[in-house]
MDAnalysis code that builds the backbone (N, CA, C; Angstrom):
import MDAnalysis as mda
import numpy as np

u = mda.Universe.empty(462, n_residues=154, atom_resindex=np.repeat(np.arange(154), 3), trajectory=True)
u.add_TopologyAttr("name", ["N", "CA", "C"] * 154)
u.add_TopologyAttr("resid", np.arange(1, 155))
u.add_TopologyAttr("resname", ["UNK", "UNK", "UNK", "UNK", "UNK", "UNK", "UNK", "UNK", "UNK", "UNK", "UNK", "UNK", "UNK", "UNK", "UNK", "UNK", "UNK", "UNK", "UNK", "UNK", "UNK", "UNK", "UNK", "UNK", "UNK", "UNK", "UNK", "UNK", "UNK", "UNK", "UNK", "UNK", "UNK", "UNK", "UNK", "UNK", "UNK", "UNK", "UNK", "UNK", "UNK", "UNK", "UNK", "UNK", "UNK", "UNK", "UNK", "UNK", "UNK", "UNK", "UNK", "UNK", "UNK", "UNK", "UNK", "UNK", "UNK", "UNK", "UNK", "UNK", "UNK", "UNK", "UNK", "UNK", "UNK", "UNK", "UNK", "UNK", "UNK", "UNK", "UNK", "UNK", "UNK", "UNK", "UNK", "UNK", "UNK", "UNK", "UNK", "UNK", "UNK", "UNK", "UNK", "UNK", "UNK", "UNK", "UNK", "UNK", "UNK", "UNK", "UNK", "UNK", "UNK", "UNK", "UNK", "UNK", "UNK", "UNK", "UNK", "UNK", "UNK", "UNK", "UNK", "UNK", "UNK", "UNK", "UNK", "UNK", "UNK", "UNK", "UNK", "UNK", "UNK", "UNK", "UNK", "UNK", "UNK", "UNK", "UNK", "UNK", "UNK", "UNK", "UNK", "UNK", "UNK", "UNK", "UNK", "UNK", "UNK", "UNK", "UNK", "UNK", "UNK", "UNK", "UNK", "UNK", "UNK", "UNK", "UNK", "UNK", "UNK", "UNK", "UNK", "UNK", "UNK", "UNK", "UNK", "UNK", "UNK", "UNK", "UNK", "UNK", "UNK", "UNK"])
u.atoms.positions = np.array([
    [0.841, -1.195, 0.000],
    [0.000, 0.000, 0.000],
    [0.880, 1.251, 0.000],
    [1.043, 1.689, 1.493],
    [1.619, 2.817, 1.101],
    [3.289, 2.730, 1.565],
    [3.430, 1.272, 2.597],
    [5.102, 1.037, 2.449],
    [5.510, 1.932, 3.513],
    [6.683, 2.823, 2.971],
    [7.519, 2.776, 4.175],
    [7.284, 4.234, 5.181],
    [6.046, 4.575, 4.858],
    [5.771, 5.767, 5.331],
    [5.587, 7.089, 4.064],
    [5.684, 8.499, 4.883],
    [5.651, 9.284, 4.221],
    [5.541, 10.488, 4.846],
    [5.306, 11.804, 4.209],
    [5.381, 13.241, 5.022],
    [4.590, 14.090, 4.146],
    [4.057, 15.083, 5.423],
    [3.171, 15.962, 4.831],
    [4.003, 17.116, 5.574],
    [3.336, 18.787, 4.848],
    [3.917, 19.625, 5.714],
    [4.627, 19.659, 7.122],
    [3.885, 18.820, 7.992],
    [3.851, 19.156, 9.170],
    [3.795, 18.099, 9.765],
    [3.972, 16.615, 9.339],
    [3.819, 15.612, 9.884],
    [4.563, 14.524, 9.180],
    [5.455, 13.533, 10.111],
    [5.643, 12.239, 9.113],
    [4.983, 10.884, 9.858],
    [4.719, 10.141, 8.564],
    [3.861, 9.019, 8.995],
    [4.888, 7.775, 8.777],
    [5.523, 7.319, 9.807],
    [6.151, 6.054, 9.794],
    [5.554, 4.839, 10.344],
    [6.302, 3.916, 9.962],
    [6.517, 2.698, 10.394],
    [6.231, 2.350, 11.534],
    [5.136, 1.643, 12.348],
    [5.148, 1.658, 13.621],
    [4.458, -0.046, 13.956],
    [4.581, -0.222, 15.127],
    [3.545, -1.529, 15.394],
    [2.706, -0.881, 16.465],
    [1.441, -1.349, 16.075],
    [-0.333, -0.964, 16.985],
    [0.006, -2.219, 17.701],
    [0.153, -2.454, 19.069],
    [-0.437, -3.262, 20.151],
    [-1.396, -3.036, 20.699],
    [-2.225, -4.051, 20.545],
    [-3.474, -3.675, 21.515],
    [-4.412, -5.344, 22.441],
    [-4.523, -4.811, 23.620],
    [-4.666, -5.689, 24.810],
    [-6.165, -5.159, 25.273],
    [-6.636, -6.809, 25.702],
    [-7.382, -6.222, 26.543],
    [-7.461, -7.184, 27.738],
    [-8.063, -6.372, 28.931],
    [-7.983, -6.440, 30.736],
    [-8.747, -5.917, 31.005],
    [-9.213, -7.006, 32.202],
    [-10.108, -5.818, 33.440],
    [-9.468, -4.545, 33.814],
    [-10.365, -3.465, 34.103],
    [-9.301, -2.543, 34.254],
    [-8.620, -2.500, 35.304],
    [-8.777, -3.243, 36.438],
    [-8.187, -2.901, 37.248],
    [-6.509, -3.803, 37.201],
    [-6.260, -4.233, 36.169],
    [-4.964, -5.070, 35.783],
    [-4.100, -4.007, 35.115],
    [-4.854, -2.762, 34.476],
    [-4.121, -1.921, 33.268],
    [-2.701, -1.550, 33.731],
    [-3.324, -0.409, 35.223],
    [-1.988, -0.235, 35.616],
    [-0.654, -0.934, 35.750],
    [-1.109, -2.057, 36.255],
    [0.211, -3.448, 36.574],
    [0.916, -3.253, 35.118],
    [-0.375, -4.073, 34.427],
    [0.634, -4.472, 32.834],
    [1.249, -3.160, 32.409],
    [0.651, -1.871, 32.311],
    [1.113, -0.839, 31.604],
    [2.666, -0.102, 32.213],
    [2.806, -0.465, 34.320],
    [4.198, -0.403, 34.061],
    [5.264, -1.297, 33.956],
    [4.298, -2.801, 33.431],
    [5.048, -3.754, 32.961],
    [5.720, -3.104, 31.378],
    [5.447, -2.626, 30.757],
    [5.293, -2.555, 29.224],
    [6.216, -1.191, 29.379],
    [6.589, -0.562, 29.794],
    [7.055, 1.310, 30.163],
    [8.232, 0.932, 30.548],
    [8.609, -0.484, 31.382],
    [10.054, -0.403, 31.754],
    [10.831, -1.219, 30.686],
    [10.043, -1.213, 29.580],
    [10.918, -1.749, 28.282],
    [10.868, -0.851, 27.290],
    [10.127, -0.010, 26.771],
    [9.915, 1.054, 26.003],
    [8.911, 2.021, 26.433],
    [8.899, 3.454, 26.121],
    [8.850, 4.176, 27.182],
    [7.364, 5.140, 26.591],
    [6.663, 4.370, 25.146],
    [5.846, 4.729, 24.648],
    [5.949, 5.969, 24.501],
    [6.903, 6.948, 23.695],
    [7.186, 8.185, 23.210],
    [6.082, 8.559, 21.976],
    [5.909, 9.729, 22.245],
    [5.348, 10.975, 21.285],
    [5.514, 11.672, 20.904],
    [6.713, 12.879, 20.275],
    [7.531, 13.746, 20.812],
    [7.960, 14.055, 21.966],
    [7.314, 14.899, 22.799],
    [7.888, 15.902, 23.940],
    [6.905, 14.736, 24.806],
    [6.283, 13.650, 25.236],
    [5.355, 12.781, 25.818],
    [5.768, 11.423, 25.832],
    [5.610, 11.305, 26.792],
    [5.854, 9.563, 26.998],
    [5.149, 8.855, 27.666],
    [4.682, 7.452, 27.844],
    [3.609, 6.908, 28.636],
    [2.333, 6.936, 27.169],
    [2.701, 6.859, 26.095],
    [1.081, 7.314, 25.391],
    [0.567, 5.660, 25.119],
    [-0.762, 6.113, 25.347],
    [-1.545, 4.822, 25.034],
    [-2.859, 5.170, 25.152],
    [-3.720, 4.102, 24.893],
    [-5.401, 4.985, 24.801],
    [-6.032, 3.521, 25.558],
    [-7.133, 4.113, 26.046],
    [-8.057, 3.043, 26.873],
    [-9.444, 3.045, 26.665],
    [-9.996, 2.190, 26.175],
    [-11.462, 2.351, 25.823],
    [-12.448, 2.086, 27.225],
    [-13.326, 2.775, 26.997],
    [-14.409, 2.613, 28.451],
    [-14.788, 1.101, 28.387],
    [-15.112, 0.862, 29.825],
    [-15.618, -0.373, 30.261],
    [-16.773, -1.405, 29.448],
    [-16.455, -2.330, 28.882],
    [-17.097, -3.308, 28.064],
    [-17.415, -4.879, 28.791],
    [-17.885, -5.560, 27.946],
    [-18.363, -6.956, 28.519],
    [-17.716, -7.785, 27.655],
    [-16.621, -8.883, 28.451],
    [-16.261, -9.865, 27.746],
    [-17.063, -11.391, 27.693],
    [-17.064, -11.861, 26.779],
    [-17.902, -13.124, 26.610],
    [-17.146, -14.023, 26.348],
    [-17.075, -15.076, 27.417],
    [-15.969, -16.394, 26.722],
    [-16.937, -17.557, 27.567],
    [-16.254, -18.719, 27.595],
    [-16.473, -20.030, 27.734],
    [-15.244, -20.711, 28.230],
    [-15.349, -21.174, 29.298],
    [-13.908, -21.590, 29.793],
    [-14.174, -23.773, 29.074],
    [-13.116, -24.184, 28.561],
    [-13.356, -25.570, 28.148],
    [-12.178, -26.019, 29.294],
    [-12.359, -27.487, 28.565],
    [-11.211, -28.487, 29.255],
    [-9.982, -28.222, 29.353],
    [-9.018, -27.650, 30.489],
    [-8.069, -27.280, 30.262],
    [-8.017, -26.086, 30.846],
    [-8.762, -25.496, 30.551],
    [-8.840, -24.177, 31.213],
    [-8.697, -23.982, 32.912],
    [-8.322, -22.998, 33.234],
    [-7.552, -22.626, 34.897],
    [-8.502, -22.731, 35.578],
    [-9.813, -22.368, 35.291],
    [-11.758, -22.084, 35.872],
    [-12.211, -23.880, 35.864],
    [-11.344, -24.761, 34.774],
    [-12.356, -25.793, 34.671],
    [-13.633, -25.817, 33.970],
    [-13.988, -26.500, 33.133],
    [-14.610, -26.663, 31.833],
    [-16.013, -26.189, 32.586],
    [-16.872, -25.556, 31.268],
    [-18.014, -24.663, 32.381],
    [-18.840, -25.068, 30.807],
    [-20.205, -25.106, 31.137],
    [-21.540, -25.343, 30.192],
    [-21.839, -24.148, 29.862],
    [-22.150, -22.945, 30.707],
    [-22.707, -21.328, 30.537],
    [-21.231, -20.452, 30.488],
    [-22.160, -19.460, 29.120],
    [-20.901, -18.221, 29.321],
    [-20.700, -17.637, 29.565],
    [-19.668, -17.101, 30.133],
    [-19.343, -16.352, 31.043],
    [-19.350, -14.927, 30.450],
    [-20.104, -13.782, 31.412],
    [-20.354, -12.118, 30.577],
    [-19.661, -11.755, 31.562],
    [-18.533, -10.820, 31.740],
    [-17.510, -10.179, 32.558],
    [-17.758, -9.163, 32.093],
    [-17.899, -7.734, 33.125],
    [-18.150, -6.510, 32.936],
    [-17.009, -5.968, 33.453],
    [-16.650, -4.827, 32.836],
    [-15.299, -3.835, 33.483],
    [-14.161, -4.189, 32.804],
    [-14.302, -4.663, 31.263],
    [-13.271, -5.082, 30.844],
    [-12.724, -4.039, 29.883],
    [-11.846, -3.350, 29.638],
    [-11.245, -2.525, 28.933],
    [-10.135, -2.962, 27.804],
    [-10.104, -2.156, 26.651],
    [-8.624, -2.077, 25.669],
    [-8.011, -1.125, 26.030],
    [-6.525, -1.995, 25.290],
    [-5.878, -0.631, 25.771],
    [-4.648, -0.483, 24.290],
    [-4.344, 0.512, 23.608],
    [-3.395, 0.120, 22.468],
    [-2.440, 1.279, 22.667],
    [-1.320, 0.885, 22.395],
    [-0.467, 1.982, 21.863],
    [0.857, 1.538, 20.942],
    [1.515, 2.353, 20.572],
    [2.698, 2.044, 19.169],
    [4.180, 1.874, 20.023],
    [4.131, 0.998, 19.478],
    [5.816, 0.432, 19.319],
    [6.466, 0.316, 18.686],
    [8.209, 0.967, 18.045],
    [9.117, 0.593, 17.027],
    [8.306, -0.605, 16.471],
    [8.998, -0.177, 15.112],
    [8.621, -1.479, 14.503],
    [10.131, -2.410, 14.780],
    [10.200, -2.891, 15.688],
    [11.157, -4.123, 16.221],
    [10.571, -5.170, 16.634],
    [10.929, -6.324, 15.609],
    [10.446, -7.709, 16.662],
    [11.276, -7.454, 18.038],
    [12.613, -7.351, 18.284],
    [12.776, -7.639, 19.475],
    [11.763, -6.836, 20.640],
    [11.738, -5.374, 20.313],
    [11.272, -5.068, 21.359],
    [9.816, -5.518, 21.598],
    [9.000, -5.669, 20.371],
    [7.817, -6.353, 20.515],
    [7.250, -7.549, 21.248],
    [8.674, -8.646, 20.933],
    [8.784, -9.667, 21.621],
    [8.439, -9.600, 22.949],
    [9.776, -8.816, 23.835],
    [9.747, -8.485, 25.228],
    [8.253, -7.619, 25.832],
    [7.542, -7.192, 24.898],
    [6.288, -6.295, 25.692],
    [5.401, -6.970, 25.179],
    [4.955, -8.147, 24.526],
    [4.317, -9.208, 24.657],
    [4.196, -10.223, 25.758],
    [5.343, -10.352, 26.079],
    [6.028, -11.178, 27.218],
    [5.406, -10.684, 28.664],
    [5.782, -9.382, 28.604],
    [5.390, -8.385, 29.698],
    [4.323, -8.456, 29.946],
    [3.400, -8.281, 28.606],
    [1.834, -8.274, 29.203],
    [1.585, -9.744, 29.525],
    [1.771, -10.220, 29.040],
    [1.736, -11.838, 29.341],
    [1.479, -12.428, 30.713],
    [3.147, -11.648, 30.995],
    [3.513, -12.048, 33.017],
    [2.633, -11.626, 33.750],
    [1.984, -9.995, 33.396],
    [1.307, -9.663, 34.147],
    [0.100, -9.344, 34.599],
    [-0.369, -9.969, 33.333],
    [-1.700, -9.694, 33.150],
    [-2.558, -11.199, 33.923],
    [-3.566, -10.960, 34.435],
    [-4.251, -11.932, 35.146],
    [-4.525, -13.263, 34.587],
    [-4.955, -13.449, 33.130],
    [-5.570, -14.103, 32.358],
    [-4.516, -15.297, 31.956],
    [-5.338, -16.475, 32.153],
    [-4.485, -17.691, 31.392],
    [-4.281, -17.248, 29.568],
    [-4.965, -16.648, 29.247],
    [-4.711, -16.407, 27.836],
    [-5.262, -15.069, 27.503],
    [-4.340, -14.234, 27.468],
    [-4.723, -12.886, 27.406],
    [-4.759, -12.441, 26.052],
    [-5.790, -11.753, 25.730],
    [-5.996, -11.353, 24.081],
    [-4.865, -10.003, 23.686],
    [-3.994, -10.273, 23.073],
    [-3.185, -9.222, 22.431],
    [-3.143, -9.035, 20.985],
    [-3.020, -8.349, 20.409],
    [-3.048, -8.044, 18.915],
    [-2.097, -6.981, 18.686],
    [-0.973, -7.635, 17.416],
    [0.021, -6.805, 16.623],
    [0.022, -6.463, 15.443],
    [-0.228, -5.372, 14.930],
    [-0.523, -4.744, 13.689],
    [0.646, -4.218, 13.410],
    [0.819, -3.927, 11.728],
    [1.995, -2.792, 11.209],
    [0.766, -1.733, 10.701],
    [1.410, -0.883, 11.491],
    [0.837, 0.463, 10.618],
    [2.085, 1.726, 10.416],
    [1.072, 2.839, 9.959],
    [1.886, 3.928, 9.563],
    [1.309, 5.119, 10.847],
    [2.187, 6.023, 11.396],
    [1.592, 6.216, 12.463],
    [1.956, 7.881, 12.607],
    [1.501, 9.093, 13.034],
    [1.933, 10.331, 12.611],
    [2.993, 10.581, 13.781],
    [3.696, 10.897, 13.115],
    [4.562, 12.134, 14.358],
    [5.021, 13.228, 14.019],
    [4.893, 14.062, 14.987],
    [4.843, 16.003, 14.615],
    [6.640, 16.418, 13.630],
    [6.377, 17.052, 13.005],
    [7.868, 17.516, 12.879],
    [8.171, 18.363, 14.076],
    [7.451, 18.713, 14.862],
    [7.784, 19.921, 15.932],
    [7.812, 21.879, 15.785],
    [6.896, 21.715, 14.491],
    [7.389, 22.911, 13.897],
    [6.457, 23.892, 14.602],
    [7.034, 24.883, 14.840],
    [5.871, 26.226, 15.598],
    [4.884, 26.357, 15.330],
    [3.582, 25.823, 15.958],
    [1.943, 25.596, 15.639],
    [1.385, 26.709, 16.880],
    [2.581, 28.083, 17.838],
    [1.888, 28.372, 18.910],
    [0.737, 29.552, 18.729],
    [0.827, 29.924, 17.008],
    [-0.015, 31.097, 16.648],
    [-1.588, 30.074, 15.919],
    [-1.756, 28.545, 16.060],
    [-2.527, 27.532, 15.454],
    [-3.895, 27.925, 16.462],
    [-4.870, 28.419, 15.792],
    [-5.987, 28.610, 16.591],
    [-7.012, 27.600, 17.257],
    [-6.288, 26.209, 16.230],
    [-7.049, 25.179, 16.647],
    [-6.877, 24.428, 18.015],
    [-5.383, 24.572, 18.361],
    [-4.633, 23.998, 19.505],
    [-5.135, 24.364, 20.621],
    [-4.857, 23.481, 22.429],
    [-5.890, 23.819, 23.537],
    [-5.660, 24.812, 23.520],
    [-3.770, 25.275, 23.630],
    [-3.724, 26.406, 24.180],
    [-4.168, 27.960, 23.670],
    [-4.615, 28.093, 22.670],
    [-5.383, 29.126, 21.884],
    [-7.146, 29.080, 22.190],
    [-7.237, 28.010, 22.520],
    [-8.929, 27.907, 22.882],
    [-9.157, 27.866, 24.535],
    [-9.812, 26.830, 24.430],
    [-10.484, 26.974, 26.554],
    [-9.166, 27.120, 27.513],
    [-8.188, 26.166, 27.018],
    [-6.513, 25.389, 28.048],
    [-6.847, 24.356, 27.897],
    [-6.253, 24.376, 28.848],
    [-5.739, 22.705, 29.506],
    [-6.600, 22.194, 30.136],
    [-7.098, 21.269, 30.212],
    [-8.398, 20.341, 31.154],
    [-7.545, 20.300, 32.681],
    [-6.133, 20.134, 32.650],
    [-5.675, 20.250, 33.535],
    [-5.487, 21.451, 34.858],
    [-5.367, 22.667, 33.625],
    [-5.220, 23.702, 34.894],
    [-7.092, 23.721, 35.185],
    [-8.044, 23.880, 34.306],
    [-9.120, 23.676, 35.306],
    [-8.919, 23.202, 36.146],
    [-9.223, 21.091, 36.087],
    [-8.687, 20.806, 37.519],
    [-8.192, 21.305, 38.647],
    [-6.934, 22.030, 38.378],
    [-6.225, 22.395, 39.338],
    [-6.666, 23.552, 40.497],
    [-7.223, 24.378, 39.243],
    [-7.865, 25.959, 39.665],
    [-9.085, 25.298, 40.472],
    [-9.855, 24.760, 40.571],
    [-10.932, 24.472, 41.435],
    [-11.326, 22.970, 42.108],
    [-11.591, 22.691, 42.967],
    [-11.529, 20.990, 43.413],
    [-12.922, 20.970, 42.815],
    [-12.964, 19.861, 41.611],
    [-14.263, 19.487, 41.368],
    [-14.650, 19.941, 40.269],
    [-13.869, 20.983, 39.801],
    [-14.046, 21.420, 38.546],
    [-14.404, 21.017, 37.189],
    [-14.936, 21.025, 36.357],
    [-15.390, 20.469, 35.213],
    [-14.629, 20.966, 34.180],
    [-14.056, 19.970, 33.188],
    [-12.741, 20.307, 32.093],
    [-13.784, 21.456, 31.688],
    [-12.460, 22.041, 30.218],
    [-13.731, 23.352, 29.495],
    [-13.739, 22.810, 28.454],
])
């Protein structure tokens, strides 16, 4: 398709691998600083990036073999979340944060998925006069927060 990437004004689109997992959420944290002390999920000037989808229902069936012991009804688990973010395109390092989620994630067989995609990253070029950006519009969801306990982002 489009191979080894490419660039626009203001952006290049490389080479990347999409991992994406899913967990109860209350496992995310564990695995996610399982996965951070091998690569550090960079963005430019950001690190730690990854995205988490709201709480869903998983549907499985545990058979023979399984850690639960073979079960007739299926099982609907609520509070289950994804979670994806990009990694070099390196088998090795891929390897090791497969592994990672693996160790730490609760599940006798935890669902992971590895994609190649093409993925944007900023050239860094001066966007601070960009009217579209937070800081030209409401801010930061953050300094709300900060400015009031209880506050509602803008």
């Amino acid at each position: 398709m489009i191979g080894q990437g490419f660039e626009t004004a203001s952006v290049r689109m490389e080479r990347m691998l999409l991992l994406t997992f899913q967990a109860p959420a209350g496992d995310v944290d564990r695995v996610m600083e399982a996965v951070v002390k091998i690569v550090p999920l960079a963005m430019g000037n950001y690190d730690s990036n990854a995205y988490q989808t709201g709480d869903g229902i998983e549907r499985y069936r545990p058979l023979e073999g399984a850690a639960a012991g073979a079960e007739t009804e299926l099982r609907k688990r609520p509070g289950v979340v994804e979670i994806s973010f990009e990694l070099p395109d390196d088998r090795h390092v891929a390897a090791q944060v497969v592994e990672a989620i693996f160790q730490s994630h609760s599940y006798q067989e935890p669902v992971i998925r590895l994609q190649e995609i093409l993925a944007s990253r900023s050239k860094g070029l001066d966007d601070s006069a960009n009217p579209n950006r937070w800081w030209n519009t409401t801010g930061d969801w953050k300094k709300a927060d900060s400015a009031e306990p209880g506050a509602e982002p803008s």
